[in-house]
Rosetta silent file (secondary structure, phi, psi, omega in degrees, C-alpha in Angstrom):
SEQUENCE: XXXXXXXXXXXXXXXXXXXXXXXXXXXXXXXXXXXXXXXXXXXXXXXXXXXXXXXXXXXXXXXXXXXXXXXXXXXXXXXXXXXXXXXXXXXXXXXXXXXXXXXXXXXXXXXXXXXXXXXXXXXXXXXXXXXXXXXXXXXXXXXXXXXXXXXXXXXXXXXXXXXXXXXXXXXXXXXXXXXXXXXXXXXXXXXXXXXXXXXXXXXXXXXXXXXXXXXXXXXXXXXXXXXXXXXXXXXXXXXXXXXXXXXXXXXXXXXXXXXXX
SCORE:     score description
SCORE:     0.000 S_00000001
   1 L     0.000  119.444 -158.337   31.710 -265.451   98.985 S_00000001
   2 E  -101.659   85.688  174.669   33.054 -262.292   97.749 S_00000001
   3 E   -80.186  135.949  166.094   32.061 -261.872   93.503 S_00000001
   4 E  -134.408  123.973  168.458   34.048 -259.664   91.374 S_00000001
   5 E  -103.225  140.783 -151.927   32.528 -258.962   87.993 S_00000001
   6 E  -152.799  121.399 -177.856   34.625 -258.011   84.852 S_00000001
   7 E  -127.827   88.932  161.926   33.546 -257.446   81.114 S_00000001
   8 E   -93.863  135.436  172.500   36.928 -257.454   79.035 S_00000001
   9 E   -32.249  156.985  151.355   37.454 -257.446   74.939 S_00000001
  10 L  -105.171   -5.856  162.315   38.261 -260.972   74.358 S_00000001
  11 L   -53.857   -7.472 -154.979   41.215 -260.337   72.238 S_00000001
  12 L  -162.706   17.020  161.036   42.792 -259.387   75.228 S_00000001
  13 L   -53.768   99.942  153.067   41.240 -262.119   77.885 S_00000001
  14 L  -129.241  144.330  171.558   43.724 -263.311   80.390 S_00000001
  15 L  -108.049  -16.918 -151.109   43.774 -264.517   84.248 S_00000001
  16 L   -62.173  -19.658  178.899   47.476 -265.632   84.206 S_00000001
  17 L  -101.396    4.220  168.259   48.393 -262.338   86.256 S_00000001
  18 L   -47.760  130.365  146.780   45.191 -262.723   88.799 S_00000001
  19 L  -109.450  163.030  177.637   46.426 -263.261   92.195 S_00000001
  20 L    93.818  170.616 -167.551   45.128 -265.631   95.203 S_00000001
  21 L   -79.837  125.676  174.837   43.373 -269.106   94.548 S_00000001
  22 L  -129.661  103.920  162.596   40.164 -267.511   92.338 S_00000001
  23 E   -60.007  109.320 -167.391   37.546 -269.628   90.605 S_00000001
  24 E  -104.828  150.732  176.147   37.030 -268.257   87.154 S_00000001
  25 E  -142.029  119.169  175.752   33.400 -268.742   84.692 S_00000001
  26 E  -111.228  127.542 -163.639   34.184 -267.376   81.738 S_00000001
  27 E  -124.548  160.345  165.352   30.361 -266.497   79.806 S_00000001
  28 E  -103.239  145.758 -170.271   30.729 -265.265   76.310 S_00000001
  29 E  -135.399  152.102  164.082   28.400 -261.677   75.593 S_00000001
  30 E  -104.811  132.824  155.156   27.685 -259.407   72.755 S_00000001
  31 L   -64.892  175.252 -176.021   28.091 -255.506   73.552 S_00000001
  32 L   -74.896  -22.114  163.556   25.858 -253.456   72.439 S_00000001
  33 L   -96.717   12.593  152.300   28.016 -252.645   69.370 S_00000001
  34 L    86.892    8.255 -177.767   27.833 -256.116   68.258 S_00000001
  35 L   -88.372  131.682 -178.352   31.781 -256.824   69.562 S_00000001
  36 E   -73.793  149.825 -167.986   32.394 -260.255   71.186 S_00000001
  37 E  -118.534  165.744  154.544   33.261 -259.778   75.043 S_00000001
  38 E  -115.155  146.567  133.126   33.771 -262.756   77.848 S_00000001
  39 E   -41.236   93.962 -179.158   32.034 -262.543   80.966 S_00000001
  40 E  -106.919  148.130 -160.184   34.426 -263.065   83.298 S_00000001
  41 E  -145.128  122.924  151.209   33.010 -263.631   87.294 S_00000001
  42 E  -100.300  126.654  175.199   35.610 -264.129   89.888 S_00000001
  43 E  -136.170  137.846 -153.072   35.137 -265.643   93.221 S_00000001
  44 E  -129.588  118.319 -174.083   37.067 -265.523   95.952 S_00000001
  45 L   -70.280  145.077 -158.265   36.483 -267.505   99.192 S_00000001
  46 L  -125.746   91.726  162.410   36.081 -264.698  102.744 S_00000001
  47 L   118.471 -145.925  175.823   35.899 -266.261  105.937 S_00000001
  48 L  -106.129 -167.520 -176.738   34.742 -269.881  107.045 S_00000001
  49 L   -97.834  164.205 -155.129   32.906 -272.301  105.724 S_00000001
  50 L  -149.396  115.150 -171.509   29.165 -272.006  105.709 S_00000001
  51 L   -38.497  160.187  149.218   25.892 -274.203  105.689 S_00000001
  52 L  -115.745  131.405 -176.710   23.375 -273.994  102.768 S_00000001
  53 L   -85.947   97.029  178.978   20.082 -273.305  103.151 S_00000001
  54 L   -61.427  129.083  166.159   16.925 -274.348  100.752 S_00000001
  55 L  -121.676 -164.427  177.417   14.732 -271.602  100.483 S_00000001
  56 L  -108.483  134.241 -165.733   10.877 -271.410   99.074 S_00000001
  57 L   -93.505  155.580 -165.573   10.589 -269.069   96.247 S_00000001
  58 L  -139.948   88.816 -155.315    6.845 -267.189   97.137 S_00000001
  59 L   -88.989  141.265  159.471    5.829 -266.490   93.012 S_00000001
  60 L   -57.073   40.411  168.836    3.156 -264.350   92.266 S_00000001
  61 L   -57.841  105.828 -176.309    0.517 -267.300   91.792 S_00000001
  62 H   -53.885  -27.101 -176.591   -3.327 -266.613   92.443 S_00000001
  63 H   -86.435    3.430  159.746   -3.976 -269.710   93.478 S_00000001
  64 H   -72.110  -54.355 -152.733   -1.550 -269.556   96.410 S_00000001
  65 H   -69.547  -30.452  178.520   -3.181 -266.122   97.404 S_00000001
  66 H   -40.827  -37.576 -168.115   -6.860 -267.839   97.953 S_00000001
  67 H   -71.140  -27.541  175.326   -5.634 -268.893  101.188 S_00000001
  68 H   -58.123  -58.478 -174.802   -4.507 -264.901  102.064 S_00000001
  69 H   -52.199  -81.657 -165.971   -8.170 -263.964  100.610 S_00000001
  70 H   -40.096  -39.168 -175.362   -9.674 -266.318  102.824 S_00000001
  71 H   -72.868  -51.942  171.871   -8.077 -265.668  105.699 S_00000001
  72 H   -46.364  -58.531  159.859   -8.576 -261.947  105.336 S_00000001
  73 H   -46.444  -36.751 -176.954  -11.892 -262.429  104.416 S_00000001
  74 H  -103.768    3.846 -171.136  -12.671 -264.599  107.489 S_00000001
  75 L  -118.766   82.836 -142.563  -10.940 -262.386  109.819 S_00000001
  76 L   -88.209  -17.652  176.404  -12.487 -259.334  110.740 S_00000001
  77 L   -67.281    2.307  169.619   -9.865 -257.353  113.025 S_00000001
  78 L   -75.193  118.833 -176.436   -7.712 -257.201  109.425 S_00000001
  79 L  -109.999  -91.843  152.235   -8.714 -253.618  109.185 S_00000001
  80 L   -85.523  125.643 -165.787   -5.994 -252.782  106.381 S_00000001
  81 L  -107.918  123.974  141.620   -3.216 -255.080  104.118 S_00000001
  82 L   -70.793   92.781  159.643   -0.063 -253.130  103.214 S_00000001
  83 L  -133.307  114.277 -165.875    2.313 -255.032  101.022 S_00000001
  84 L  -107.747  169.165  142.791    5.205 -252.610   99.829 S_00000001
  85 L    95.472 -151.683  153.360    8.682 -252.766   98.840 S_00000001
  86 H   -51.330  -31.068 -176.566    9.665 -255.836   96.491 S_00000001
  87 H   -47.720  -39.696 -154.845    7.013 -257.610   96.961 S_00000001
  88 H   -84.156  -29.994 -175.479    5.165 -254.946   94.796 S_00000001
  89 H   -38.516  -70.231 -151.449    8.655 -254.360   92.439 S_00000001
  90 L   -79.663    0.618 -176.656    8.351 -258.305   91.232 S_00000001
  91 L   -96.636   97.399  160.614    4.257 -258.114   90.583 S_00000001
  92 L   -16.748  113.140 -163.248    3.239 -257.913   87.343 S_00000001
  93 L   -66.584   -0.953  168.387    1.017 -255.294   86.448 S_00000001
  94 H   -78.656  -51.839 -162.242   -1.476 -258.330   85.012 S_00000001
  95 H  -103.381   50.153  176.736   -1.648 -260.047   88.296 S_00000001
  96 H  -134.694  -62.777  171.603   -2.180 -256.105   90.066 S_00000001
  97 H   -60.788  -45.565  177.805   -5.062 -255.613   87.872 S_00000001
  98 H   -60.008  -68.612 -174.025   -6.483 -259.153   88.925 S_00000001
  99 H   -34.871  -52.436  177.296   -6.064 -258.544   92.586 S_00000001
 100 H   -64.899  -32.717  169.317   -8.229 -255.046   92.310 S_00000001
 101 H   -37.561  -52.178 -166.040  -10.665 -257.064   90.414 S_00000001
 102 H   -67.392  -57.160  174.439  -10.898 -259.679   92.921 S_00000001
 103 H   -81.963    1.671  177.545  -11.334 -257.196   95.537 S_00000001
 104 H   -97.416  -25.584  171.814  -13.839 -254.927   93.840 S_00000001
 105 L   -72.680  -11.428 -170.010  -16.103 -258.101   93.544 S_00000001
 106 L  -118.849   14.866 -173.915  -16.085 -258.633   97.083 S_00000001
 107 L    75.535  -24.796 -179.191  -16.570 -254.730   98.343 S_00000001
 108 L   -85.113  112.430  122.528  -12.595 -254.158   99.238 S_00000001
 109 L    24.555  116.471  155.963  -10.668 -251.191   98.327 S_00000001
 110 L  -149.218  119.724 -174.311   -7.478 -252.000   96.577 S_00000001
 111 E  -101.350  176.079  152.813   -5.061 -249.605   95.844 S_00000001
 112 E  -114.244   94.038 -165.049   -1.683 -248.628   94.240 S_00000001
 113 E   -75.643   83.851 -178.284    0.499 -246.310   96.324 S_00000001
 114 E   -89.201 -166.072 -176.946    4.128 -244.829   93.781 S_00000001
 115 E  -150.036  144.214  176.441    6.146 -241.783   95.202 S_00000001
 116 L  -151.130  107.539  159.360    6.872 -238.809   93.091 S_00000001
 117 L   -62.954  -41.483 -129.340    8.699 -235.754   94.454 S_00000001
 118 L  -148.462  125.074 -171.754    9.214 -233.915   91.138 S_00000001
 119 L   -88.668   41.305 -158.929    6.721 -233.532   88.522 S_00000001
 120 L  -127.315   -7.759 -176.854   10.031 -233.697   85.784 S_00000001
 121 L   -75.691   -1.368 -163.438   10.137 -237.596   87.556 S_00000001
 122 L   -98.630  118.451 -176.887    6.734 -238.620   85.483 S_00000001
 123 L  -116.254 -166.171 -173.096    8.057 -239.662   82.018 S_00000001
 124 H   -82.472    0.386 -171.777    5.996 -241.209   78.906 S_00000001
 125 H   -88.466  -54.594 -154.500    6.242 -244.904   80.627 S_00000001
 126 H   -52.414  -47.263 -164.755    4.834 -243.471   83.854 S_00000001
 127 H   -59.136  -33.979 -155.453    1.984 -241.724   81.702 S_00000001
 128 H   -85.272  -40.547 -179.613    1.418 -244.818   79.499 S_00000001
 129 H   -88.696    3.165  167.000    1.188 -247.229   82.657 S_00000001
 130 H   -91.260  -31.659 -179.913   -1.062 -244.848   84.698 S_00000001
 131 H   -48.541  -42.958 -165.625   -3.387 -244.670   81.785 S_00000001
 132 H   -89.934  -36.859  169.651   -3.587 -248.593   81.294 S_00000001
 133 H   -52.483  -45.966  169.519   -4.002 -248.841   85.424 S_00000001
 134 H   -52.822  -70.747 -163.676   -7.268 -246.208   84.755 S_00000001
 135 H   -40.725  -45.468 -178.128   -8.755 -248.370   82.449 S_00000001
 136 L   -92.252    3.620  163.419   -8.920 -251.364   84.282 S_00000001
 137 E    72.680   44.981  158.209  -10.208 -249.185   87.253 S_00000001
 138 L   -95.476  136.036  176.814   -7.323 -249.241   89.363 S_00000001
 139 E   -82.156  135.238 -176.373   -6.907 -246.861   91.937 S_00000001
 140 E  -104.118  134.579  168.175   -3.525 -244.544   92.120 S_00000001
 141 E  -164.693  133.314 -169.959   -2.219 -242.338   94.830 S_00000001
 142 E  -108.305  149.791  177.588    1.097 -240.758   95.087 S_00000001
 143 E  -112.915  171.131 -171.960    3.006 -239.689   98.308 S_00000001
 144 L  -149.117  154.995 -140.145    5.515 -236.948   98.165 S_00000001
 145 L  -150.342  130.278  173.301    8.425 -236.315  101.104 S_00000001
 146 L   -98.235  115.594 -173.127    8.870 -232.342  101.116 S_00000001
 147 L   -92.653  115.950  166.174   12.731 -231.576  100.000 S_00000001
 148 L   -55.389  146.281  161.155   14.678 -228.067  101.134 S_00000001
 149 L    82.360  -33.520 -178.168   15.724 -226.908   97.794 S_00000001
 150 L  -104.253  -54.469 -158.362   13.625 -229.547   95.716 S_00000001
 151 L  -147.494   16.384 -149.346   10.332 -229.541   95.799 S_00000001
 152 L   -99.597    1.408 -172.851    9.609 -226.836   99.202 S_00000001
 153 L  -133.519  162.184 -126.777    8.247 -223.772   97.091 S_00000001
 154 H   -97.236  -15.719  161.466    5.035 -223.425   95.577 S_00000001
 155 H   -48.689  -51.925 -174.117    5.365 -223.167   91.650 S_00000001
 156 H   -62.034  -76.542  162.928    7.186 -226.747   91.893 S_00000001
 157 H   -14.977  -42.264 -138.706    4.751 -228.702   94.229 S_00000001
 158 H   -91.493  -40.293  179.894    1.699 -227.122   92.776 S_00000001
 159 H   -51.707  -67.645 -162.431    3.380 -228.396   88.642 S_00000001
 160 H   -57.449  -34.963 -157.833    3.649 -232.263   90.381 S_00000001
 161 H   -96.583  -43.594  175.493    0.288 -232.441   91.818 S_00000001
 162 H   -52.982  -42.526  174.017   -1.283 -230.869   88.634 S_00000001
 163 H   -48.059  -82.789 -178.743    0.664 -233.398   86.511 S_00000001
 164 H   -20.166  -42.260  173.975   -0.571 -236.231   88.819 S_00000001
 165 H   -49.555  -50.626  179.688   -4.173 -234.567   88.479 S_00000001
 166 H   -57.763  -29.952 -164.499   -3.424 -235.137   84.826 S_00000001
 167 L  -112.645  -10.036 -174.570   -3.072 -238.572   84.926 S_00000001
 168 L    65.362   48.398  156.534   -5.581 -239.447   87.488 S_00000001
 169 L   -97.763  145.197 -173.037   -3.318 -240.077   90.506 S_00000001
 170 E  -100.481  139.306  170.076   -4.614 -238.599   93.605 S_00000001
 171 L   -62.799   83.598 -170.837   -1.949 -236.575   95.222 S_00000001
 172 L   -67.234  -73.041  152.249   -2.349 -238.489   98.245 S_00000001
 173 E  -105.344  175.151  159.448    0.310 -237.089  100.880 S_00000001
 174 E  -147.304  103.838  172.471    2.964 -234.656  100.837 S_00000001
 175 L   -33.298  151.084  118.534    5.265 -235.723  103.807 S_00000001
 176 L  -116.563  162.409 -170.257    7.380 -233.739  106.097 S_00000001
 177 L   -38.528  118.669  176.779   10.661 -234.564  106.585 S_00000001
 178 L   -64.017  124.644 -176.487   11.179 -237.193  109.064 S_00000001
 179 L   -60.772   97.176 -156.130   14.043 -236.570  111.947 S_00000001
 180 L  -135.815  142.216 -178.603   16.316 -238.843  110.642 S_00000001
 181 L   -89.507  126.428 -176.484   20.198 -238.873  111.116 S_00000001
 182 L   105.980   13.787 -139.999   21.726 -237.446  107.766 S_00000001
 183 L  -148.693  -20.832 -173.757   18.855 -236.025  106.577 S_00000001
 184 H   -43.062  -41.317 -156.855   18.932 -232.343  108.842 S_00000001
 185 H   -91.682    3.792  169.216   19.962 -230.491  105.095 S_00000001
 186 H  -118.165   17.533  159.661   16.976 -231.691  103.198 S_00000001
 187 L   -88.063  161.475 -162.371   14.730 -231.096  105.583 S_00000001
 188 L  -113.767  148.450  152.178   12.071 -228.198  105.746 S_00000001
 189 L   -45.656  129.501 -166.269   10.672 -225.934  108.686 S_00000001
 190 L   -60.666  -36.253  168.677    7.066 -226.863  109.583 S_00000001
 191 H   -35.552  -46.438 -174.565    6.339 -222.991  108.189 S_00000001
 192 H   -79.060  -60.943 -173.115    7.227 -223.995  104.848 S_00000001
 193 H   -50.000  -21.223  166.776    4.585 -227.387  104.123 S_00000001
 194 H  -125.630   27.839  134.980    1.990 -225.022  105.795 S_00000001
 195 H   -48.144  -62.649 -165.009    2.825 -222.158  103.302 S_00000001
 196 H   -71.183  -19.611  172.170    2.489 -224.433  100.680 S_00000001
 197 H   -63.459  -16.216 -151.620   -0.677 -225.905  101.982 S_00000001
 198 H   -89.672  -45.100 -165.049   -2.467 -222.298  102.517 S_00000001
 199 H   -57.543  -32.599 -170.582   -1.145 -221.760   98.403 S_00000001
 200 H   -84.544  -50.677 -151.540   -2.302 -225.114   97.025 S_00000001
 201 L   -70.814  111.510 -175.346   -5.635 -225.029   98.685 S_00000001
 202 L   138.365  -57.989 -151.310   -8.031 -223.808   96.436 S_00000001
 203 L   -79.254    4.926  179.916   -6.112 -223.983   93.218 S_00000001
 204 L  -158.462  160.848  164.350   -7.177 -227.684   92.028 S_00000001
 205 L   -66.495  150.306 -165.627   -9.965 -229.573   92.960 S_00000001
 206 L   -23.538  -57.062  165.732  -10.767 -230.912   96.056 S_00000001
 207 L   -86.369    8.512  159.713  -10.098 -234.489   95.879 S_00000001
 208 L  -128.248   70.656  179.419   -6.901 -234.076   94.322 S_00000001
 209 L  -132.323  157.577  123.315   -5.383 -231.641   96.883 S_00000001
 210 L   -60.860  146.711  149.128   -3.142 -233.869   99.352 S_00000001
 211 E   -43.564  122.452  175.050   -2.836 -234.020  102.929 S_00000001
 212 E  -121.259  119.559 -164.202   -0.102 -232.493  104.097 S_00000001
 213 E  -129.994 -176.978  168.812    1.000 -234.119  107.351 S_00000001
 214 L  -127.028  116.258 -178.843    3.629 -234.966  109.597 S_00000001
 215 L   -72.484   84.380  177.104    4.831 -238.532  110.462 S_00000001
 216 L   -33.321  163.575 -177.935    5.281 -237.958  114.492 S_00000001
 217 L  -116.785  147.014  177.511    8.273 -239.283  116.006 S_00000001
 218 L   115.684  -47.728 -178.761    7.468 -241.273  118.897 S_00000001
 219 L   111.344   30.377  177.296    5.034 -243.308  117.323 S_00000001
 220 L   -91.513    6.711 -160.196    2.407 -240.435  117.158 S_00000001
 221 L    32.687 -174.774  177.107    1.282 -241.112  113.306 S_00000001
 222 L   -40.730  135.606  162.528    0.244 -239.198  110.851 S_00000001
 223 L  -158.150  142.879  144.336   -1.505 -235.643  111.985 S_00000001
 224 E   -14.365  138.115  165.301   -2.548 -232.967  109.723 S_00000001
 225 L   -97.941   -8.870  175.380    0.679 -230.309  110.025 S_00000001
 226 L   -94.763    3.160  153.619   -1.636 -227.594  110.402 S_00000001
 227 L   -42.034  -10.576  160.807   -3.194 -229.685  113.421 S_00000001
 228 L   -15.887   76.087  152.402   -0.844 -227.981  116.018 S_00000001
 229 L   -11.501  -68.759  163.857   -1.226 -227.517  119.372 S_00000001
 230 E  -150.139  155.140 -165.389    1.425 -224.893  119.282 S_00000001
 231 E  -143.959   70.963 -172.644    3.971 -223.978  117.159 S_00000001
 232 L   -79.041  114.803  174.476    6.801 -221.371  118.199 S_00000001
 233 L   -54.157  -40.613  170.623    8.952 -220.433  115.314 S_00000001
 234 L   -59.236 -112.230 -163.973   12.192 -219.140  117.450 S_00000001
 235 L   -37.827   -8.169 -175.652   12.443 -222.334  118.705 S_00000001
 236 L    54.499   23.901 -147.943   11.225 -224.671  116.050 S_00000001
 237 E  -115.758  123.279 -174.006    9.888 -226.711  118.275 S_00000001
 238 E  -121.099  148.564 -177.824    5.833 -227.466  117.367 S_00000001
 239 E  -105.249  138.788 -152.685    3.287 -229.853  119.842 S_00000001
 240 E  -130.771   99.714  151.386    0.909 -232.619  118.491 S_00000001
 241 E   -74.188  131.492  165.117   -2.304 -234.343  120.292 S_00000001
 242 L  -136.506   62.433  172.780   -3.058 -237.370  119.089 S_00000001
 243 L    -4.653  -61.218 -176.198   -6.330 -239.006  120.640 S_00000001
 244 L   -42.117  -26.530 -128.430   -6.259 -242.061  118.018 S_00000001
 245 L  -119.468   69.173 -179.533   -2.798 -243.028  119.379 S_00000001
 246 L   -74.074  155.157 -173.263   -3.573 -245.378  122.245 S_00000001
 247 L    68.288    7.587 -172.351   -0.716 -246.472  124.925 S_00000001
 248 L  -140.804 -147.169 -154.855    1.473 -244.009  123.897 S_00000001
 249 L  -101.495  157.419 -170.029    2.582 -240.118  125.340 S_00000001
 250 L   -86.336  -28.131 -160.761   -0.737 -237.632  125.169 S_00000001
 251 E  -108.175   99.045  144.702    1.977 -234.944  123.566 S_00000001
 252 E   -71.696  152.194  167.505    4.203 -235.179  120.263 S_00000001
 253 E  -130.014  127.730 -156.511    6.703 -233.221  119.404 S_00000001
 254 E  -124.442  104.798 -174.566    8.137 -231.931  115.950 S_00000001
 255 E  -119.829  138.396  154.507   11.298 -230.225  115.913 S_00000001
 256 L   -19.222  113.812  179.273   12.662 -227.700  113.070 S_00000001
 257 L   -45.754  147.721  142.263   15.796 -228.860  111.251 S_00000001
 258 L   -39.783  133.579  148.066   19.330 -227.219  112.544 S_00000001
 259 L   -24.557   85.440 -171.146   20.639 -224.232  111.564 S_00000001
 260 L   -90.525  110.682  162.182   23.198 -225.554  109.434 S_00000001
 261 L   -35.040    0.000    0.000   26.356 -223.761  108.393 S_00000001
């Protein structure tokens, strides 16, 4: 089902020139300047026809999560619970603060992971909801993805982690650049994150310095970037050990974006 949405004056509402068979819902709206508008939604059938499917809506309700706690709780190879993405987009920062609650009565760790490249991305909301997370004695930790051009030199990096510092987010990582297709002109030379590490280190306290790592390709995880094996600069090409990393090649390898024109 193909929707096309369209917010026209209503003085000046018509479909009579619309072509193809189109089901029109006409919603009446105010603008923002107080002028009446119609909502108009067009839909236009694509293709064949197609079953419908009931699904189960999964709400943020605590009393559905006792059975997750329990289970978690009763299960000891659950080393670490992840849940990213939307899940975290649609949680209420009320039912965030219960969940760290929950888990600080019981001994578990419960964190809040955001991403910040750019200390110019932290605005007065950001300040006012890390402030209200401190209070209730939530834990914060931001990762950062090292940008060519953005965030790769050492005034900028060093202003974001001090901001964070400010607010009582722990700079947690600061990525490099993944090999990814489309991605070669914002990526950085392994040279530059361990510039900026030799620059940052020192210049804030301990526990708010980040990690500055590299996400292996391969399936080698996280390592330290100044954790090298070897690193030849002509060639960009730098070597990884990763003991932890069972079942998988004894060597990674991390190669220097292209030369781009």
């Amino acid at each position: 089902m193909g929707v096309l949405g369209l917010s026209v004056p209503a003085e000046i509402f018509s479909i009579s020139s619309l072509l193809g068979q189109l089901t029109c819902d006409c919603r009446p709206s105010r603008t923002p300047n107080g002028l009446d508008e119609q909502r108009l939604v067009l839909e236009e059938s694509v293709g064949v026809e197609t079953s419908t499917v009931s699904k189960q809506r999964y709400l943020p309700i605590p009393k559905r999560w006792e059975k997750l706690f329990n289970y978690i709780e009763n299960n000891s190879v659950v080393q670490d619970v992840v849940v990213s993405g939307g899940d975290v987009y649609y949680l209420n920062a009320e039912y965030f603060i219960h969940v760290t609650e929950f888990g600080r009565k019981r001994c578990k760790s419960v964190a809040l992971h955001n991403h910040f490249n750019l200390s110019n991305e932290i605005t007065r909301v950001t300040r006012l909801a890390a402030e209200k997370l401190f209070q209730h004695g939530v834990t914060v930790r931001n990762q950062t993805v090292l940008l060519k051009g953005v965030n790769n030199d050492y005034p900028t990096m060093r202003a974001l982690i001090g901001k964070l510092a400010d607010l009582n987010i722990q700079p947690y990582y600061v990525y490099q650049g993944d090999t990814v297709r489309g991605a070669e002109d914002l990526r950085t030379p392994l040279r530059d994150i361990l510039a900026l590490e030799k620059e940052i280190r020192g210049t804030v306290a301990g526990f708010m310095t980040p990690q500055f790592v590299v996400d292996l390709p391969g399936g080698g995880e996280k390592r330290l970037a100044a954790s090298f094996e070897s690193y030849d600069q002509d060639t960009g090409v730098s070597k990884f050990v990763a003991p932890g990393v069972k079942g998988k090649a004894s060597i990674f390898e991390y190669h220097d974006p292209l030369a781009l024109a």
